[in-house]
N, C-alpha and C positions, 0 to 999 in steps of 0.2 A: 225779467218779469219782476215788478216790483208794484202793480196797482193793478185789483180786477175787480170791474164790477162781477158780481154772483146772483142770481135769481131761483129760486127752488119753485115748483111748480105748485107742491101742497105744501099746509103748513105742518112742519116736523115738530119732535118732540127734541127740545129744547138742550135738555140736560144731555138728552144721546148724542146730539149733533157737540155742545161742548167736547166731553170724556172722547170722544171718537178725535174730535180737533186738538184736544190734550196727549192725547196716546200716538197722533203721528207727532206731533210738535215736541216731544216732551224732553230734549232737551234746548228749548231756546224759551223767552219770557216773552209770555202772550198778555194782550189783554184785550174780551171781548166785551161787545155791549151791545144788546140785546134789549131791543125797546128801555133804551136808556140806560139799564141795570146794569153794572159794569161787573164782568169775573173775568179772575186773572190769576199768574202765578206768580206776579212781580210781589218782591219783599219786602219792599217800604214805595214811599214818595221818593225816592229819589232813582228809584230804578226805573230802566225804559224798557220796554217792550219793544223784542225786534218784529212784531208782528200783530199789526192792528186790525179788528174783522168790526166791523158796525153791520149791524144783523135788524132787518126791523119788517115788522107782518105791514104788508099793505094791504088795502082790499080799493084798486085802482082797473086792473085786470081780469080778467076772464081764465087766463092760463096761470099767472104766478102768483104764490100768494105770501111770498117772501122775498125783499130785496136788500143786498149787502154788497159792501164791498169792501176789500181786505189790502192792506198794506204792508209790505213786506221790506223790513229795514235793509241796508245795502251791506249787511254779516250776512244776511241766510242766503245758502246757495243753495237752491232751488230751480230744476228747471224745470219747464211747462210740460214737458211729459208725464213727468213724475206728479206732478203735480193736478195733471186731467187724471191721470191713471188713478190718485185718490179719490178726484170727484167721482170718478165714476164706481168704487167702490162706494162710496159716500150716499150716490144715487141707487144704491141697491139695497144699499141697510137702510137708508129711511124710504126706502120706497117712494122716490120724487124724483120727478127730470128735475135736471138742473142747467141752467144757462150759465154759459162763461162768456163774458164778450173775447174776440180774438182782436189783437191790437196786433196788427201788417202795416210795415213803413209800406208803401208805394203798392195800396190796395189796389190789385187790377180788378176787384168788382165795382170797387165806388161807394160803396153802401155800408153801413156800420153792419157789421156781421156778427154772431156768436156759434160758442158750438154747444147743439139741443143734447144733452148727455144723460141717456137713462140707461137699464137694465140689460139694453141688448144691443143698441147702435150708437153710434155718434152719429149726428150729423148738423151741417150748416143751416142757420134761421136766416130772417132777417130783421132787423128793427122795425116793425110793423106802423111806426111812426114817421118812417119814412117814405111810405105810401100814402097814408092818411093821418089825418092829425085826431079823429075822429074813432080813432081805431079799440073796441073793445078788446085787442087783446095786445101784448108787448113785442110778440114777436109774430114773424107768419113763414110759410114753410115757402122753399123757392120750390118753382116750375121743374128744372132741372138738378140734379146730384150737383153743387158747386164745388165740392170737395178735390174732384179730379182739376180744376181750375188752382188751387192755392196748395202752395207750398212749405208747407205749415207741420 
C-alpha cells in the first residue's frame, strides 16, 4: 500500500481530522495540505515527509464532499488492515462515511471498486462514473454483497 485515493462523505472539522492523523502517525514526518494550506511536522526544508495526504472540499457530488489522497513513502510499514481499521475509527469520530478505493491486481469484477466505510459496516461501491458519465453522485451501491467475490 503506498497511494490511496480517500473521499469523506460530509465535510469534517479540519483541525480533528489532522491531531487524530498526527496521533496515529506520530512517529514518522507528515505533511498535509489542505485546500492548499500546508501543515506538518517536518523540521526544516530539507527534510521529507514519509507521508503525503492532499485533502481538498469539493462540491462536484451529491454523496462526498471531500476528496484526498495520500502517499505513503516506501519506510512506512503499513498494511491495509490496520490501516481500514483506522479509517473506520476515523469514520466514527468525524462522523462521515469514508471511501477508500481498493486497488486488486487481476480485479475479477472489472470495475474500479472502493470500500463505503462508516460507523457500523464496510462495504463494496462502485465508481458511479463508470455507469454514467452524467452521474450526480461518485459512487453507487452494487445490486448484490460483492464482498463474498474479493479476496481482500
Amino acid at each position: 500500500m503506498k497511494y490511496l485515493n480517500i473521499d469523506f462523505e460530509k465535510e469534517v472539522n479540519f483541525e480533528k481530522l489532522i491531531k487524530l492523523f498526527l496521533e496515529k502517525f506520530n512517529e514518522l514526518k507528515v505533511a498535509i495540505v489542505i485546500n492548499s494550506e500546508l501543515f506538518s511536522n517536518l523540521e526544516g526544508d530539507d527534510e521529507k515527509a514519509s507521508i503525503f495526504w492532499n485533502i481538498s472540499d469539493i462540491d462536484i457530488y451529491k454523496d462526498i464532499k471531500i476528496r484526498s489522497s495520500i502517499e505513503f513513502s516506501k519506510n512506512v510499514d503499513l498494511s491495509r488492515a490496520e490501516f481500514l481499521l483506522w479509517l473506520h475509527m476515523l469514520s466514527i469520530t468525524l462522523d462521515s462515511k469514508i471511501y477508500v478505493q481498493i486497488d486488486i491486481p487481476d480485479n475479477p469484477i472489472g470495475y474500479f471498486i472502493a470500500w463505503k466505510i462508516d460507523s457500523e459496516i464496510k462495504s463494496i461501491v462502485f465508481d458511479a462514473e463508470e455507469f454514467s458519465e452524467d452521474s450526480e453522485f461518485a459512487y453507487c451501491e452494487p445490486i448484490i454483497d460483492m464482498t463474498k467475490y474479493l479476496d481482500i
